[in-house]
C-alpha positions as YAML, in Angstrom:
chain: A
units: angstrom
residues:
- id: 1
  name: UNK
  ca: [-192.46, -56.65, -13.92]
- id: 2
  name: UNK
  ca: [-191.49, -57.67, -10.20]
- id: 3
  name: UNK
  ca: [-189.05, -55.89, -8.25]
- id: 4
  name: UNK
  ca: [-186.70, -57.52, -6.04]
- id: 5
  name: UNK
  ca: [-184.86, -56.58, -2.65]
- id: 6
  name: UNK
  ca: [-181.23, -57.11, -2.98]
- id: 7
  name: UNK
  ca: [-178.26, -56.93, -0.67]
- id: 8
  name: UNK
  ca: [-175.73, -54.15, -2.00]
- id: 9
  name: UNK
  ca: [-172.93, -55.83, -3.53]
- id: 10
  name: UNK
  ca: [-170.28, -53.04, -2.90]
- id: 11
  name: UNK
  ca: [-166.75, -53.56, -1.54]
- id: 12
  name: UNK
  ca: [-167.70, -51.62, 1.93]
- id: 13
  name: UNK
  ca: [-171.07, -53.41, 2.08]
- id: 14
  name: UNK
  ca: [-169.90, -55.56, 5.38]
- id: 15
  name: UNK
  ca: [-169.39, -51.54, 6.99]
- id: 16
  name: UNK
  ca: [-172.64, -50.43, 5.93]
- id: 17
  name: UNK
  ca: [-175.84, -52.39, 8.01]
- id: 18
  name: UNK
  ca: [-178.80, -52.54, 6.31]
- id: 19
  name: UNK
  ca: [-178.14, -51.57, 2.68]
- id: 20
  name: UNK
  ca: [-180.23, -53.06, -0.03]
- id: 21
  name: UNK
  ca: [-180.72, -52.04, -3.72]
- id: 22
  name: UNK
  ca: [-183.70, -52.38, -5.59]
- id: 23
  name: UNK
  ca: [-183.49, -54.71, -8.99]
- id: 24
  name: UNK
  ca: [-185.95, -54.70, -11.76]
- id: 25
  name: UNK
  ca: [-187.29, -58.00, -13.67]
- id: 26
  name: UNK
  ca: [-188.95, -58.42, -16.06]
- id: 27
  name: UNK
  ca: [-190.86, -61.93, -16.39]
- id: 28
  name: UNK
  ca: [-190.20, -63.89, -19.10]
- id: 29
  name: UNK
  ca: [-193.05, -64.44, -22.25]
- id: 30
  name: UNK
  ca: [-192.73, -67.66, -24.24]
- id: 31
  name: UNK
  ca: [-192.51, -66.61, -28.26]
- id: 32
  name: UNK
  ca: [-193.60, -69.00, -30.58]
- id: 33
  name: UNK
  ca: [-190.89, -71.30, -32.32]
- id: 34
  name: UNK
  ca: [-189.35, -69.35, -35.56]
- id: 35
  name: UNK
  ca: [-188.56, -71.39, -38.46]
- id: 36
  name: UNK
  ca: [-184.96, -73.04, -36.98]
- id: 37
  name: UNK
  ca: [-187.15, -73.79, -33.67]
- id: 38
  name: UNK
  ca: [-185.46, -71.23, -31.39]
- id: 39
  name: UNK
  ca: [-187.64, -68.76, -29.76]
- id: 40
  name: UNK
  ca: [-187.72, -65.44, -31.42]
- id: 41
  name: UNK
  ca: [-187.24, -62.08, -29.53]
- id: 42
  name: UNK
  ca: [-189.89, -60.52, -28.44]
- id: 43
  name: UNK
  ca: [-189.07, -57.23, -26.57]
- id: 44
  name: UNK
  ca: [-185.86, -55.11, -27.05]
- id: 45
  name: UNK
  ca: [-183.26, -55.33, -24.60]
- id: 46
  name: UNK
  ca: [-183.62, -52.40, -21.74]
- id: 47
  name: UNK
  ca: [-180.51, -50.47, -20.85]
- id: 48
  name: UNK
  ca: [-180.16, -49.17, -17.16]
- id: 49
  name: UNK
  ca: [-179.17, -45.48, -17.22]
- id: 50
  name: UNK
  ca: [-176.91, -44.37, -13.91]
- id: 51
  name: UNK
  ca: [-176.88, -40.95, -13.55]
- id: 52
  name: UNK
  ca: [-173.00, -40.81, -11.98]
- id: 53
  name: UNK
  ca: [-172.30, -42.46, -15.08]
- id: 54
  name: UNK
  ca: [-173.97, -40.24, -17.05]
- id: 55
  name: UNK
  ca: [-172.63, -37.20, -15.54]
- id: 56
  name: UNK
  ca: [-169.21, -38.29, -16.20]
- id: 57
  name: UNK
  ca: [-170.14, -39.20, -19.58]
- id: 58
  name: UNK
  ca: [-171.52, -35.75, -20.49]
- id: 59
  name: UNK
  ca: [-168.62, -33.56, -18.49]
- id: 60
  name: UNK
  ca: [-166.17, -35.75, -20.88]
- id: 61
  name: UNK
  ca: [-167.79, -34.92, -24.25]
- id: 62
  name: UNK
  ca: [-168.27, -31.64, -22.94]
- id: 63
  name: UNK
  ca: [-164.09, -30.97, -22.34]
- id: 64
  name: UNK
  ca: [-163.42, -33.54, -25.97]
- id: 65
  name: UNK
  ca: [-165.52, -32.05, -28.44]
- id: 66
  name: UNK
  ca: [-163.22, -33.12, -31.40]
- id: 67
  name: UNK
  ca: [-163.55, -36.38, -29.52]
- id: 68
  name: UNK
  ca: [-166.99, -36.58, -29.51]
- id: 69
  name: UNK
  ca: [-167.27, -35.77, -33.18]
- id: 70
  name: UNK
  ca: [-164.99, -38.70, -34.23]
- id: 71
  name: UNK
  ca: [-166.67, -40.68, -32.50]
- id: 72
  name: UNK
  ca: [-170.30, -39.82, -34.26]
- id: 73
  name: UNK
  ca: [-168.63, -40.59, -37.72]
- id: 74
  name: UNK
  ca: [-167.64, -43.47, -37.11]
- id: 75
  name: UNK
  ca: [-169.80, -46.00, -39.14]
- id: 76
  name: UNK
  ca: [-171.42, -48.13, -36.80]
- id: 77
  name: UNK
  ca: [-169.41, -51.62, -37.63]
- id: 78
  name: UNK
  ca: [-166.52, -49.96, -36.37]
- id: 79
  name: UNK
  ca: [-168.33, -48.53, -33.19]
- id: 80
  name: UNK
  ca: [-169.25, -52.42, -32.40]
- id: 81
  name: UNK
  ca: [-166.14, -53.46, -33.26]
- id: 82
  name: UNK
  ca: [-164.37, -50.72, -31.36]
- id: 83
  name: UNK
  ca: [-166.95, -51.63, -27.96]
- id: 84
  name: UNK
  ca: [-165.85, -55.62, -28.88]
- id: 85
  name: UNK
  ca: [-161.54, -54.52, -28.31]
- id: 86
  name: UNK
  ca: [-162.38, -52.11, -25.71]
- id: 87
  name: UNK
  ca: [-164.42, -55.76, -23.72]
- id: 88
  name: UNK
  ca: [-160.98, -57.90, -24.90]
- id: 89
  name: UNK
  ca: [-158.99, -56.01, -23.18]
- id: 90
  name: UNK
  ca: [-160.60, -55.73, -19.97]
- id: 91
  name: UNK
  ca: [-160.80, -59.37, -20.22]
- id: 92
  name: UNK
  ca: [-156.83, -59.67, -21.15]
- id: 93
  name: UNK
  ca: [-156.60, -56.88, -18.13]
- id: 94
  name: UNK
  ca: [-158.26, -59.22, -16.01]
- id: 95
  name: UNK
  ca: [-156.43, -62.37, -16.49]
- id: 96
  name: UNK
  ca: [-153.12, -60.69, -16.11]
- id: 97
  name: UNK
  ca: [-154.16, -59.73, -12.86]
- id: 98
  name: UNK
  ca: [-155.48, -62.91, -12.03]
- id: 99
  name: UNK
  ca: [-152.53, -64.47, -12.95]
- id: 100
  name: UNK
  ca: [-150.31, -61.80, -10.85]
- id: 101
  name: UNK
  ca: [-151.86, -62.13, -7.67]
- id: 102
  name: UNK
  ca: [-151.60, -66.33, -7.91]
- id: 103
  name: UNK
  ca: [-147.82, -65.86, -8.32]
- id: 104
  name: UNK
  ca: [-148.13, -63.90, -5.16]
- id: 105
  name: UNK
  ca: [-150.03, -66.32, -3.42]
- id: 106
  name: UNK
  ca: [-148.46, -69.55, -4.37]
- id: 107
  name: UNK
  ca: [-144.87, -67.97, -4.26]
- id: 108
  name: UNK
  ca: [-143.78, -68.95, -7.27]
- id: 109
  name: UNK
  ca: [-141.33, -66.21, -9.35]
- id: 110
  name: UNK
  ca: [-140.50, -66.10, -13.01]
...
């Protein structure tokens, strides 16, 4: 594991001097070849855990209990599936923005 200095990439980053965040790596190990020659996995992925994010997390299931408990029985196809829309449409989200602030900027008007 090696640990890297990064500048802060945060939108008042060019107000702050001097800021820097810390990033873990992990190196790399070569697996051997599985049968269809692609590398297998070796390790499990690693999640970061923010504790804001967290925080905000727990305080929501805390004031949605009923929430919270549909969400639990949900089988877990439908949880991936449900994490797959909820990534489309920030990506659809996105695009339309994109696209809104080009008309602005070239002028053009529909």
């Amino acid at each position: 594991m090696t640990f890297h200095r990064v500048p802060a990439n945060t939108a008042n980053a060019a107000l702050t001097k001097n800021k820097t965040r810390i990033v873990m790596t992990k190196s790399k190990t070569s697996a051997p070849p599985s049968a269809s020659g692609n590398a297998a996995p070796t390790d499990q992925p690693t999640f970061r855990s923010n504790p804001e994010v967290d925080a905000k997390i727990d305080a929501y299931i805390k004031d949605n209990p009923k929430y919270w408990a549909y969400v639990q029985a949900m089988p877990r196809e439908r949880l991936e599936r449900t994490v797959v829309l909820n990534e489309v449409r920030e990506l659809d989200r996105q695009q339309r923005i994109r696209e809104g602030v080009l008309k602005q900027i070239t002028g053009t008007r529909s």
